[in-house]
C-alpha positions in Angstrom: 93.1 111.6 99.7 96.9 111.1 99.6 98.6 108.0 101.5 102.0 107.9 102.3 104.3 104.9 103.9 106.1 106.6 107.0 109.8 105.1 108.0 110.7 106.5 111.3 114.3 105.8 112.4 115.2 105.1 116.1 118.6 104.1 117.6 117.0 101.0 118.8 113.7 98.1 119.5 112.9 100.6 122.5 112.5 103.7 121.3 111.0 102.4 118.3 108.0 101.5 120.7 108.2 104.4 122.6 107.5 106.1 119.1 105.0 104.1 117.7 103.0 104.1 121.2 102.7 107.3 120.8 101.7 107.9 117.2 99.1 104.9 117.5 97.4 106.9 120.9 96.7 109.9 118.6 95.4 107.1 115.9 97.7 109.0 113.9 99.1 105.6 112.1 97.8 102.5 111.6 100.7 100.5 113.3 103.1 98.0 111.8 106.5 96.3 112.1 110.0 97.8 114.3 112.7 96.7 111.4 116.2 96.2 113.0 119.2 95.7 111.7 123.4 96.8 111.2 123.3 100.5 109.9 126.6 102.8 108.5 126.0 106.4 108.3 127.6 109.5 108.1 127.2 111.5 111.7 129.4 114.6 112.8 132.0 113.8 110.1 132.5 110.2 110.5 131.7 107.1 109.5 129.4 105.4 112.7 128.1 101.3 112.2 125.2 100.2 114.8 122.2 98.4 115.0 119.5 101.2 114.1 115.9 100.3 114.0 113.2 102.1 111.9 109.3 101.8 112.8 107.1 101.1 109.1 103.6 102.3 108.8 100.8 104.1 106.9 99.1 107.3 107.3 97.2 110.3 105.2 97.9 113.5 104.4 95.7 115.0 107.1 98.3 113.6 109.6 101.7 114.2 108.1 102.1 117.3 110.0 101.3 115.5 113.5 103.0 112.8 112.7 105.8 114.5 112.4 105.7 117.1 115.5 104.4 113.6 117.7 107.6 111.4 116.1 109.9 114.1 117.2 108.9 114.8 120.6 108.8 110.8 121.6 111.7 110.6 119.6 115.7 110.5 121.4 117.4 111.4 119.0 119.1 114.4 117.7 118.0 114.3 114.1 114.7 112.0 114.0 114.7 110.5 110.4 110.8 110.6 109.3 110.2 109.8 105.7 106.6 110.2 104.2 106.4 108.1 100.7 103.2 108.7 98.6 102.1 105.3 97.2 98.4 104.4 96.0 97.1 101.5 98.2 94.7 98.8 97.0 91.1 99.1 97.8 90.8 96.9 101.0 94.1 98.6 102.1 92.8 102.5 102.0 90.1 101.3 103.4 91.6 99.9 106.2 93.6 102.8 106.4 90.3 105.5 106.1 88.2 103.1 108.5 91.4 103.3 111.2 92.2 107.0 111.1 89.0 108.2 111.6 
């Protein structure tokens, strides 16, 4: 089974929760932190600063897909940022993972 570590961005606290509340009623993810913080990023040709927040958590391969189509439709933004990163988890932490996606 593949893991991945999902970053999910969100243009604040608020829809960062509206997100994750959403993902974690289709126990597609296992849950975790809303990181917030000053941002600078390119967006139609210039230059924009704000405080952006992302949403962190874990998932499998079997729900990359929904986590995507789920992410996007809770999501308020025109371009959703949703990163999957593989990564090989200790035991105890694919366990956790198998035990809470099933």
């Amino acid at each position: 089974m593949k893991y991945y570590q999902v970053f999910i961005s969100a243009e604040d606290k608020e829809q960062a929760n509206k997100i994750l509340d959403a993902l974690l009623a289709k126990k597609l993810v296992i849950g975790g932190p809303i990181l917030e913080g000053p941002a600078k990023f390119w967006w139609k040709g210039e230059i924009v600063a704000m405080n952006y927040a992302y949403l962190l958590t874990y998932t499998t391969d079997k729900f990359k897909v929904a986590v995507t189509e789920e992410a996007e439709k809770a999501s308020e933004e025109e371009v959703p940022m949703i990163s999957f990163i593989p990564f090989e988890p200790n035991k105890k932490l694919a366990d956790f993972i198998d035990q809470t996606l099933t």
